[in-house]
Short mmCIF file of the C-alpha atoms (twelve columns), coordinates in Angstrom:
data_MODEL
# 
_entry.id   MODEL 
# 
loop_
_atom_site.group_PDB 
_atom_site.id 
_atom_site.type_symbol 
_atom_site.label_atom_id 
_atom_site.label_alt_id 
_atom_site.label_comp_id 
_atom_site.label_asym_id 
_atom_site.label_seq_id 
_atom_site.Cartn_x 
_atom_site.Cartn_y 
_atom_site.Cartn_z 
_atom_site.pdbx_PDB_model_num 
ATOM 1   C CA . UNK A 1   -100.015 -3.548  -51.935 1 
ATOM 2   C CA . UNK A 2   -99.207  -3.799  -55.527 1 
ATOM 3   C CA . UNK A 3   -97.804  -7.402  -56.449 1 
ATOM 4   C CA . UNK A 4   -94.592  -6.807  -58.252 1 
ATOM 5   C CA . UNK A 5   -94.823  -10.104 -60.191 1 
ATOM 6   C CA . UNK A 6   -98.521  -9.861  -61.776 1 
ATOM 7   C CA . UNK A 7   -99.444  -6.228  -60.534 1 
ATOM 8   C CA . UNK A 8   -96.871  -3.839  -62.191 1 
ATOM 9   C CA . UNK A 9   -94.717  -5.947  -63.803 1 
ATOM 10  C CA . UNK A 10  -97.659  -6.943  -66.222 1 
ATOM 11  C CA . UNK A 11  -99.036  -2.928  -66.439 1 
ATOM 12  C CA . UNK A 12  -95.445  -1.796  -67.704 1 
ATOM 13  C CA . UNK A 13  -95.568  -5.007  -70.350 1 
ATOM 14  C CA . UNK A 14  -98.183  -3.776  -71.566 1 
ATOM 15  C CA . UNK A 15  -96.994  -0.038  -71.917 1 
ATOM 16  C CA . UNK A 16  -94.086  -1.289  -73.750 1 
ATOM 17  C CA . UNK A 17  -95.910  -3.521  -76.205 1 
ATOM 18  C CA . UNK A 18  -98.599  -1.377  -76.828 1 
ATOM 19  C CA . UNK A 19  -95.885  2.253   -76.604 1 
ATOM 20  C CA . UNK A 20  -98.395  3.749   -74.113 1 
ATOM 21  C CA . UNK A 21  -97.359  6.784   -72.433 1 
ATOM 22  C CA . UNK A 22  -98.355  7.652   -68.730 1 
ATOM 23  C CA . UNK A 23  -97.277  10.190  -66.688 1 
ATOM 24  C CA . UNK A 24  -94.580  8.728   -63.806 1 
ATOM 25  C CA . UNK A 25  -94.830  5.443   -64.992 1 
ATOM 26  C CA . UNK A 26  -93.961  4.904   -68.661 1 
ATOM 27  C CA . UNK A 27  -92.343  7.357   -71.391 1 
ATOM 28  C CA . UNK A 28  -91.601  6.413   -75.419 1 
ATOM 29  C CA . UNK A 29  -88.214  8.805   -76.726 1 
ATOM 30  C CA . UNK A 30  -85.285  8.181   -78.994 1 
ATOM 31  C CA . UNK A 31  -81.939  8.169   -77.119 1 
ATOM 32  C CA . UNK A 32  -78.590  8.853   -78.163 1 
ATOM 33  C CA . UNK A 33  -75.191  7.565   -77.217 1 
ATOM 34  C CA . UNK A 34  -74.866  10.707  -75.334 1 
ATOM 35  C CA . UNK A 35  -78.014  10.373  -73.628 1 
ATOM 36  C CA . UNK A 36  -78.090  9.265   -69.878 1 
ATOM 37  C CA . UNK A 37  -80.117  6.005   -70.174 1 
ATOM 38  C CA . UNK A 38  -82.750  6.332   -66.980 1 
ATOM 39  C CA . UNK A 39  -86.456  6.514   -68.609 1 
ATOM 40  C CA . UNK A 40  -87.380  8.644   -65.078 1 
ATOM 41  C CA . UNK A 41  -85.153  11.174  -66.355 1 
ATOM 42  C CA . UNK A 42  -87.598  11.934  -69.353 1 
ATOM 43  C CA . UNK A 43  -91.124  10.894  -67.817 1 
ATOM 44  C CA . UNK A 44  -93.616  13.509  -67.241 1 
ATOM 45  C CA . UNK A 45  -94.298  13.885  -63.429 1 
ATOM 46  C CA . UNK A 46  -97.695  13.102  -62.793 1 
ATOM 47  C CA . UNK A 47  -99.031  16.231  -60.965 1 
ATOM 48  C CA . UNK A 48  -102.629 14.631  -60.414 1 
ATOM 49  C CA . UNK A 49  -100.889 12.804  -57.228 1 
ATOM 50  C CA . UNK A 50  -100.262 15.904  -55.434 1 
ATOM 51  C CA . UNK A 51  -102.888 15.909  -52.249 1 
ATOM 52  C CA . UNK A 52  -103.509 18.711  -50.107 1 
ATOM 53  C CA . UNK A 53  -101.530 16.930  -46.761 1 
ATOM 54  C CA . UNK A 54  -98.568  17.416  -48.773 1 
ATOM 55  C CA . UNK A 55  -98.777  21.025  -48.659 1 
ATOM 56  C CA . UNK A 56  -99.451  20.702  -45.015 1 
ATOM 57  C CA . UNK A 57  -96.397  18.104  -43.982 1 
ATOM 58  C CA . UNK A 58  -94.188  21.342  -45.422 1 
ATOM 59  C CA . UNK A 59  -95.820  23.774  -43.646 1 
ATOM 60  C CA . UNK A 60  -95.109  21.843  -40.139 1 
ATOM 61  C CA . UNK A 61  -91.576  21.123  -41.272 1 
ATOM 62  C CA . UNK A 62  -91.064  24.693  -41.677 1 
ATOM 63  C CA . UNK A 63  -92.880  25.507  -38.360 1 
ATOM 64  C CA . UNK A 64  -90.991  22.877  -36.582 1 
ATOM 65  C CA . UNK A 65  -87.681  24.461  -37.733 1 
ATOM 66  C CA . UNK A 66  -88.482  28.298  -37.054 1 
ATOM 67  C CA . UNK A 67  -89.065  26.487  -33.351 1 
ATOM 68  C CA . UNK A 68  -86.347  24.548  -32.937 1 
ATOM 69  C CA . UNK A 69  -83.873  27.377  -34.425 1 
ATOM 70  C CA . UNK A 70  -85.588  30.256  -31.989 1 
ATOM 71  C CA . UNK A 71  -86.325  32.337  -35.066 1 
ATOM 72  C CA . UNK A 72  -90.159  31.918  -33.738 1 
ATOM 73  C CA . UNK A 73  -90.014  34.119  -30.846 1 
ATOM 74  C CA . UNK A 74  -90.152  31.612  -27.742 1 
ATOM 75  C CA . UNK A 75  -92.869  33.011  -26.078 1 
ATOM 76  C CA . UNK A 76  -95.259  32.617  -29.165 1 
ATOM 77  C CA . UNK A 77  -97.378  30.191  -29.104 1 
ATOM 78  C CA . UNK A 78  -97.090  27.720  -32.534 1 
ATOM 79  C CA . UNK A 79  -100.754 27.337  -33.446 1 
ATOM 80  C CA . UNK A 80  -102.750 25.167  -36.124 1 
ATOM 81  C CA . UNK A 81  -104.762 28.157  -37.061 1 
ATOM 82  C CA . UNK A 82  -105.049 28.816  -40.979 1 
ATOM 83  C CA . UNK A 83  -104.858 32.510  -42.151 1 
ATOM 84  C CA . UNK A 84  -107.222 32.427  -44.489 1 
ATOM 85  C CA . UNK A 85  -110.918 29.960  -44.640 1 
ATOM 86  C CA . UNK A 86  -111.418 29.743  -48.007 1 
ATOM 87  C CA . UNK A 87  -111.383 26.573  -49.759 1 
ATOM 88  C CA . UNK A 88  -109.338 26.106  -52.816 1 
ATOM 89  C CA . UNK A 89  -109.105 22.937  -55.010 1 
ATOM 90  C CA . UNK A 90  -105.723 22.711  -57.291 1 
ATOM 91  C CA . UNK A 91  -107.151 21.866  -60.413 1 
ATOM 92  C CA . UNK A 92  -103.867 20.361  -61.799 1 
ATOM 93  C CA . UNK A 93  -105.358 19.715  -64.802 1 
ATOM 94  C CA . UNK A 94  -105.352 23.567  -65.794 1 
ATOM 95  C CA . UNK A 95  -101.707 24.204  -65.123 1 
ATOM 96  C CA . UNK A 96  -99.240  25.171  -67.448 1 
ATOM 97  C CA . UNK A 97  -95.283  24.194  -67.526 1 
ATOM 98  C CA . UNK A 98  -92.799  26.454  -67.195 1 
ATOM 99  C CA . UNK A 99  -88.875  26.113  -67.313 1 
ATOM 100 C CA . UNK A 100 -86.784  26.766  -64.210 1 
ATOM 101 C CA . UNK A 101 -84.805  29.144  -65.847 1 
ATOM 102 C CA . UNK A 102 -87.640  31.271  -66.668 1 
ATOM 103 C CA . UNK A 103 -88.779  31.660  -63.215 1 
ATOM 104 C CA . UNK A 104 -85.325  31.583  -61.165 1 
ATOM 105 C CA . UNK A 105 -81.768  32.284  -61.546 1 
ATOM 106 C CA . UNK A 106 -79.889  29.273  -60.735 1 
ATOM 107 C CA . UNK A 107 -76.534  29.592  -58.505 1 
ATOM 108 C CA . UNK A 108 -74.069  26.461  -57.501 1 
ATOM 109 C CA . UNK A 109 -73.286  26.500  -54.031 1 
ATOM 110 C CA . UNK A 110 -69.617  26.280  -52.643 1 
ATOM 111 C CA . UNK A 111 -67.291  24.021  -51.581 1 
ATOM 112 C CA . UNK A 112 -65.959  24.389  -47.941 1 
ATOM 113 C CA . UNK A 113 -64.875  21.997  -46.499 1 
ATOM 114 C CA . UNK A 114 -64.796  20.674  -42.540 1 
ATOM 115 C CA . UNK A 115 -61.319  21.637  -42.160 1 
ATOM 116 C CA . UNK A 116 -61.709  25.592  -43.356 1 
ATOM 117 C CA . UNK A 117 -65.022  25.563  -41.529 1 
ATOM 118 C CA . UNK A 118 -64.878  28.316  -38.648 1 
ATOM 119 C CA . UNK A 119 -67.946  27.846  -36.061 1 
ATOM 120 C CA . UNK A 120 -70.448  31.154  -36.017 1 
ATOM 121 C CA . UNK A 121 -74.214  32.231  -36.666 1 
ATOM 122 C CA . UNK A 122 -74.819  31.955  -40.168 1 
ATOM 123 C CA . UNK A 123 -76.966  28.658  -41.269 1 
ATOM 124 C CA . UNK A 124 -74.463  26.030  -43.325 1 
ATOM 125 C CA . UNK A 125 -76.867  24.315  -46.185 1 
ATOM 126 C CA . UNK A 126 -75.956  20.811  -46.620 1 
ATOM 127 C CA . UNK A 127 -77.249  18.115  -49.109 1 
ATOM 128 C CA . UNK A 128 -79.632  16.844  -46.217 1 
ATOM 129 C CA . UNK A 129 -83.135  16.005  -46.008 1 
ATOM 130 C CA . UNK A 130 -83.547  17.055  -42.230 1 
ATOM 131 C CA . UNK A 131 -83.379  20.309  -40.370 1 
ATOM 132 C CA . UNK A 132 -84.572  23.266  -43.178 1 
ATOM 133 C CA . UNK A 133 -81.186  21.509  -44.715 1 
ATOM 134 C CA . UNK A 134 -78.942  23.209  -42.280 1 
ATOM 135 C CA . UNK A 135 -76.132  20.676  -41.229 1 
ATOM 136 C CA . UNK A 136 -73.886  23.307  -39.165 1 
ATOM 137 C CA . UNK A 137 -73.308  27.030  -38.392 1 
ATOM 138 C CA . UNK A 138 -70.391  28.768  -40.043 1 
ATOM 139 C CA . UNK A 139 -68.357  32.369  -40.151 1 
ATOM 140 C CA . UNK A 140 -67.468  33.538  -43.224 1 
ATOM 141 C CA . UNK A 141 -67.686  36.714  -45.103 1 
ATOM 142 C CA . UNK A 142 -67.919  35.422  -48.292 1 
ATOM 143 C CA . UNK A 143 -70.854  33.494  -50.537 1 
ATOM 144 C CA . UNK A 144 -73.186  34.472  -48.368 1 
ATOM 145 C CA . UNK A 145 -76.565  34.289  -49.617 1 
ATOM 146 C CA . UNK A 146 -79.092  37.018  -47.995 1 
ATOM 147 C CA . UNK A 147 -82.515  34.866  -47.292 1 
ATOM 148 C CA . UNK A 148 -86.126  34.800  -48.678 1 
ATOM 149 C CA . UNK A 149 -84.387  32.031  -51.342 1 
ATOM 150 C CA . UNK A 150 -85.500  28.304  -51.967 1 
ATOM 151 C CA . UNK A 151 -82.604  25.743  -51.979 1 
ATOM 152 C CA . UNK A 152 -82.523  22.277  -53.438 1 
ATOM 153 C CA . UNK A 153 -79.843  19.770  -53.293 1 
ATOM 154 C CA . UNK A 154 -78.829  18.012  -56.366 1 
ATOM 155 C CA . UNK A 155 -76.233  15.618  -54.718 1 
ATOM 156 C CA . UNK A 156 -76.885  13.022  -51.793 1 
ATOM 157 C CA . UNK A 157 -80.201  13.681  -50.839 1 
ATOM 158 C CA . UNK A 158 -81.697  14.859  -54.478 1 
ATOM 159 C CA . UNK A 159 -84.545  17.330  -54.737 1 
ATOM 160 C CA . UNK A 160 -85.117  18.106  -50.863 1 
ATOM 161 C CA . UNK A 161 -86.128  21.594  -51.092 1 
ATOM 162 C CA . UNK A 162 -86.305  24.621  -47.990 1 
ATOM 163 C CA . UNK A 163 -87.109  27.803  -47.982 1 
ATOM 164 C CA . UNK A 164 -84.500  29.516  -46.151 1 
ATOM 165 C CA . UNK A 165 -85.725  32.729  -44.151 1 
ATOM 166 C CA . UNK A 166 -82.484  34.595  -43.455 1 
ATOM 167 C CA . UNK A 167 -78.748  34.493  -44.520 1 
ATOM 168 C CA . UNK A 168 -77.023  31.642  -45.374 1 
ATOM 169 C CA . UNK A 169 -74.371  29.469  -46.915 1 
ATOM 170 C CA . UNK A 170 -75.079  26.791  -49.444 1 
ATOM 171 C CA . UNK A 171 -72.260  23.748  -50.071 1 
ATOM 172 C CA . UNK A 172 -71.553  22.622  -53.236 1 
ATOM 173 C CA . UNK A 173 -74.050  19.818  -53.100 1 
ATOM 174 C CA . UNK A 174 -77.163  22.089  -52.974 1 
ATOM 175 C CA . UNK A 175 -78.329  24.660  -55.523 1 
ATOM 176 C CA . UNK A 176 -80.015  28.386  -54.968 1 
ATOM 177 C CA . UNK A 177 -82.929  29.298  -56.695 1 
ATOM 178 C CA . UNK A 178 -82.978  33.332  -56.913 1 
ATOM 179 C CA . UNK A 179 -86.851  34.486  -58.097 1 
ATOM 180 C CA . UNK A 180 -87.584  36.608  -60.827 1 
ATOM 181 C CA . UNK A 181 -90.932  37.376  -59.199 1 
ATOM 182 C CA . UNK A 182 -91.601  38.134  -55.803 1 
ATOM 183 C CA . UNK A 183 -90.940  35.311  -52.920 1 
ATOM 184 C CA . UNK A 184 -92.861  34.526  -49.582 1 
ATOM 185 C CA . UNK A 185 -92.860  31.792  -47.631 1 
ATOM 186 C CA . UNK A 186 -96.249  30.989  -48.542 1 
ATOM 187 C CA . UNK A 187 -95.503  31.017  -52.346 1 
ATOM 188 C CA . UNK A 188 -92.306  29.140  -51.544 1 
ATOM 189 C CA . UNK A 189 -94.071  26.433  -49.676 1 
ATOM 190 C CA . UNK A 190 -96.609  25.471  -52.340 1 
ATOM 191 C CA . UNK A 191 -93.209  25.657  -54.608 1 
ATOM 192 C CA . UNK A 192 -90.551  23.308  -52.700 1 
ATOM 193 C CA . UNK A 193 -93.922  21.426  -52.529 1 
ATOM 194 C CA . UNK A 194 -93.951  20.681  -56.560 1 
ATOM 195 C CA . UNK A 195 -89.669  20.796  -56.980 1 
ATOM 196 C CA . UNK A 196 -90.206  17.771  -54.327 1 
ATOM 197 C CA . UNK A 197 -92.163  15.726  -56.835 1 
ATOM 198 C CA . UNK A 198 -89.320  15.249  -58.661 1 
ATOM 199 C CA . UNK A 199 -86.865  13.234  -56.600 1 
ATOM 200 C CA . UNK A 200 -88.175  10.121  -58.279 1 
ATOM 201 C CA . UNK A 201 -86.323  11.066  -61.436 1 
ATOM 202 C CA . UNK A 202 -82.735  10.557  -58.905 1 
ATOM 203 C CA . UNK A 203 -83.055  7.285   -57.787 1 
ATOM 204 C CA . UNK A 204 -79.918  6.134   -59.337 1 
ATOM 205 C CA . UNK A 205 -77.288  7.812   -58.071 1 
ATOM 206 C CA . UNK A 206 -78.058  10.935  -60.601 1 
ATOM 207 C CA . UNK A 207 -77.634  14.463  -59.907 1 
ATOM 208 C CA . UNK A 208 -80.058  17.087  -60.541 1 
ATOM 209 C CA . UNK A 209 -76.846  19.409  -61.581 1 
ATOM 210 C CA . UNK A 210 -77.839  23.549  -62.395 1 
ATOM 211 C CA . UNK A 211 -77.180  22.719  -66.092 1 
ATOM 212 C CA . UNK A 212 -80.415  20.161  -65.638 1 
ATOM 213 C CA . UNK A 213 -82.534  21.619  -63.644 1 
ATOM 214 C CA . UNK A 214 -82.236  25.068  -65.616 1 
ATOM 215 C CA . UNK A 215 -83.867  22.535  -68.620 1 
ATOM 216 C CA . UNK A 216 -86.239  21.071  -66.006 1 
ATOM 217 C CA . UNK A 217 -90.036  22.112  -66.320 1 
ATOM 218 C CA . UNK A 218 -92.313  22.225  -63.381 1 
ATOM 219 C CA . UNK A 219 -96.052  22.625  -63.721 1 
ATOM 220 C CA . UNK A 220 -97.819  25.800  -62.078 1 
ATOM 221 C CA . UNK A 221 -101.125 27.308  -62.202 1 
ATOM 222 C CA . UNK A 222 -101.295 29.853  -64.402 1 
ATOM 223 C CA . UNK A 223 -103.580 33.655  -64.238 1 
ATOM 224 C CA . UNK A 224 -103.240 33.576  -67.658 1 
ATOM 225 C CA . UNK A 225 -101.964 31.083  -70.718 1 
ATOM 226 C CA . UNK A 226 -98.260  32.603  -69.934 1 
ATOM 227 C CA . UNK A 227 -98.363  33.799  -66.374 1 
ATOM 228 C CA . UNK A 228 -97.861  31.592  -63.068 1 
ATOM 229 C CA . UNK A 229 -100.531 32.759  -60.771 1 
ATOM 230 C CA . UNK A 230 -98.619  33.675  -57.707 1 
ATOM 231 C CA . UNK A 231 -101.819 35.081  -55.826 1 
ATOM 232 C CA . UNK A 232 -103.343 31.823  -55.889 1 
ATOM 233 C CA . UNK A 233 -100.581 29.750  -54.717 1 
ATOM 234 C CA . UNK A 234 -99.905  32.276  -52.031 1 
ATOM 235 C CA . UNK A 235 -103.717 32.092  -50.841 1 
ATOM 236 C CA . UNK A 236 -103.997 27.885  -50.972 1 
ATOM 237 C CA . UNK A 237 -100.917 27.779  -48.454 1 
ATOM 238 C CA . UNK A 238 -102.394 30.357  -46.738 1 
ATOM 239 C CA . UNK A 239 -105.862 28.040  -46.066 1 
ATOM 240 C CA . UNK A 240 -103.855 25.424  -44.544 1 
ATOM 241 C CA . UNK A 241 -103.674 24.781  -41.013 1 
ATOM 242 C CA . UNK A 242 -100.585 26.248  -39.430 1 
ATOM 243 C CA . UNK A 243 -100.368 28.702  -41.869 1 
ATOM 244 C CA . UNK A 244 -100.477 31.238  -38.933 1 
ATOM 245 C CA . UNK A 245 -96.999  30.604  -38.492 1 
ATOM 246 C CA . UNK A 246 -95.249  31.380  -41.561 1 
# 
């Protein structure tokens, strides 16, 4: 356990004194009036952190989900079998950061609220951290988003990212992230994976609005200097355990 008092305490004293720079800790910039003073707002997230059983813990919260909701067919058995056996190591280092807005078209959610909601079969996205982020099941014939999408809520419960399979409807507290590339749920797992390293930056009572995180960079592995390697983030999820059941 880090001691607060001689540990940490002393390690950012000596950031500040000597203007050192270190990814998730520290962070030297300029601010405005304008400027929203949190310094986790403009530190670089430290992508040498991310460990394999991360990848895995989404995996079995998807699998647990597709269970739960019956879109697993009952009678098939949830297994820890990996699709594929080749090992892959990240190699963080090599990755390359990219913009939201270059890779997805951002959409707000709606507002409805309890009193206009009418009970039915389509999922109801709230800004939750439980559950694939489904809170309730509406009817409605309008906003309806049609599936293979990530979501990520920017109010309440910050940054918690799903990949939702099928239609739904997102509230107002969570955004939807529509692909300009093709989307699986194996790519989308290694994704909500990385947008998930962020909620430190939201600690505060800030919200990760669409006007942000269209300005927000997240780090990828790239094919080439300018291209996110899709194939490869596809195939690591695939070499997890439970990866059978995506």
């Amino acid at each position: 356990m880090v001691n607060l008092k001689t540990g940490l305490s002393n390690e950012w004293i000596s950031h500040w004194i000597n203007h050192k720079v270190t990814p998730g800790l520290s962070v030297c910039r300029a601010l405005s009036a304008n400027d929203e003073w949190c310094a986790e707002l403009f530190m670089t997230t430290d992508y040498s952190l991310l460990q394999q059983e991360m990848f895995e813990q989404k995996i079995r919260d998807y699998v647990s989900y597709r269970v739960r909701t019956a879109i697993q067919n009952d009678q098939e058995q949830v297994i820890g079998k990996r699709i594929s056996d080749t090992k892959y190591s990240l190699g963080t280092q090599d990755w390359q950061w990219f913009r939201y807005d270059s890779l997805f078209k951002i959409v707000k959610g709606k507002r409805l609220t309890k009193a206009d909601m009418i009970s039915g079969k389509i999922p109801f996205i709230g800004a939750t951290e439980f559950n694939n982020g489904v809170t309730a099941y509406v009817e409605s014939d309008k906003y309806i988003h049609q599936g293979n999408l990530i979501t990520v809520s920017y109010n309440g419960s910050v940054g918690m990212a799903f990949y939702q399979p099928r239609e739904f409807f997102a509230c107002d507290d969570v955004n939807v992230l529509y692909p300009n590339f093709k989307l699986n749920s194996s790519i989308a797992t290694f994704l909500i994976t990385l947008i998930e390293q962020e909620k430190y930056r939201y600690n505060y009572g800030l919200k990760w609005t669409k006007e942000k995180m269209e300005q927000s960079l997240i780090k990828l592995p790239v094919r080439s200097g300018t291209t996110p390697d899709w194939e490869f983030m596809e195939n690591y999820i695939k070499s997890l355990p439970y990866s059978g059941n995506l």
